[in-house]
N, C-alpha and C positions, 0 to 999 in steps of 0.2 A: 718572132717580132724583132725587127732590128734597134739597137743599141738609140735610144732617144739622147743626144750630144747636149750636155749642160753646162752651164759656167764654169765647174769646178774642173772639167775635162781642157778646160783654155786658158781659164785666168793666169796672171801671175801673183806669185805665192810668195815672193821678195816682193817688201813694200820698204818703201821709203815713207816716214809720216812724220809728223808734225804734231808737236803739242800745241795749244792757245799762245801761251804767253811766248813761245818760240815769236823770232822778228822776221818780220820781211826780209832782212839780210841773210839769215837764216834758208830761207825759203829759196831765196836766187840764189845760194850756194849749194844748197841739195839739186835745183835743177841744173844748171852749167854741173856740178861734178858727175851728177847720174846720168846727166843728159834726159833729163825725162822733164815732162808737163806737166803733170798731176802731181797733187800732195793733199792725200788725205790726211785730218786734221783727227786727231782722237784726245779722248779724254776716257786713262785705265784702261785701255784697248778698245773702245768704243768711238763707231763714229761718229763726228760732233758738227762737222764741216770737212769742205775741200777750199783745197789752193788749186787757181791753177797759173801755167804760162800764160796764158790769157789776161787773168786778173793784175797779173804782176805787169802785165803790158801797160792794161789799163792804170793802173797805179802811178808808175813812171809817166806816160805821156797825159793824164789828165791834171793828176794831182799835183804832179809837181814839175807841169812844165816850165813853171817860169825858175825853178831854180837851178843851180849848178850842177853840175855831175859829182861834188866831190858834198853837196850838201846833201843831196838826195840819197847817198851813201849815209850820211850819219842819222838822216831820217830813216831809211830804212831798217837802221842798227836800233831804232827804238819804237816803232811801229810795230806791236803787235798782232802774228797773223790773224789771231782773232778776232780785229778788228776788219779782216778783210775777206777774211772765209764766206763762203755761202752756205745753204742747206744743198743738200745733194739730193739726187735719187740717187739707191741700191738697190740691189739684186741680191738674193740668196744662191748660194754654191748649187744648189737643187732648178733654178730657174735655168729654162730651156735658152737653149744657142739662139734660137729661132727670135723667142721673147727681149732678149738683152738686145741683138742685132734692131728690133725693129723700135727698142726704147733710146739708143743711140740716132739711130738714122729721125724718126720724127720728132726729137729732140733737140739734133744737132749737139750731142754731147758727143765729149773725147773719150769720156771712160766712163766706168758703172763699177765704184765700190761693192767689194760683194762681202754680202755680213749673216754671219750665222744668227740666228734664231735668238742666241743671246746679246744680242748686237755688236759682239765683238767681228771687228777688222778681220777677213781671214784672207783676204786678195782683191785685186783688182782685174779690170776687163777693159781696155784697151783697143784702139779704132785697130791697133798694131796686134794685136793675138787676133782679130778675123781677119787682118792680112796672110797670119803666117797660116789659120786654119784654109782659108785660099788657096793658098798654092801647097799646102798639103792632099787639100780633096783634089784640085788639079793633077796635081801630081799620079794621084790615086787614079784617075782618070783616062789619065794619059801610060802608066803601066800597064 
């Protein structure tokens, strides 16, 4: 019977996260430094919420369009992410490629926290790891 491909076979296992009380300034600085969209939010290694690029778009252009750039900056320095996180769906390291791929796509989600049993954090899953499993099965294909 061939090898059934699961989350923990893709995810990535470097996260970047966020506590509650961390700031939005905080949060735009982990994305521009990692270059990444997602920021799962934990509380003791637990997932509690996500940040995403998305949010923090929305943040800037709804909330605080009528102000400055250099004032939105000191709001942001005190805007806690908590305040702006959402609830997330997750996925277990055990749930299939197949399963995660089709809670993304009819979703329209960027990524899929993946949380063990105990609900701690233990990777994420990304639109970008079924990119890279893509043109690895291609790959494979074309070998």
């Amino acid at each position: 019977m061939p090898h059934r491909l699961k989350v923990a076979d893709i995810m990535s296992r470097e996260l970047v996260t966020l506590a509650e009380d961390d700031t939005l300034a905080d949060a735009r600085a982990c994305m521009e430094r990692g270059r990444i969209r997602h920021l799962p939010v934990v509380r003791d290694g637990r997932l509690v919420g996500l940040v995403t690029h998305r949010d923090m778009l929305a943040a800037s252009f709804s909330v605080f369009a009528e102000v400055s750039a250099r004032e939105e900056k000191r709001l942001f320095s005190r805007i806690p992410v908590g305040e702006l996180m959402h609830d997330v769906v997750s996925v277990s390291p055990d749930s299939s490629v197949r399963e995660a791929a089709r809670l993304l796509l009819d979703n329209r989600f960027g990524c899929l926290p993946v949380v063990a049993k105990d609900g701690r954090l233990v990777g994420i899953v990304t639109e970008a790891d079924f990119l890279r499993l893509a043109v690895r099965m291609l790959e494979a294909i074309q070998a």
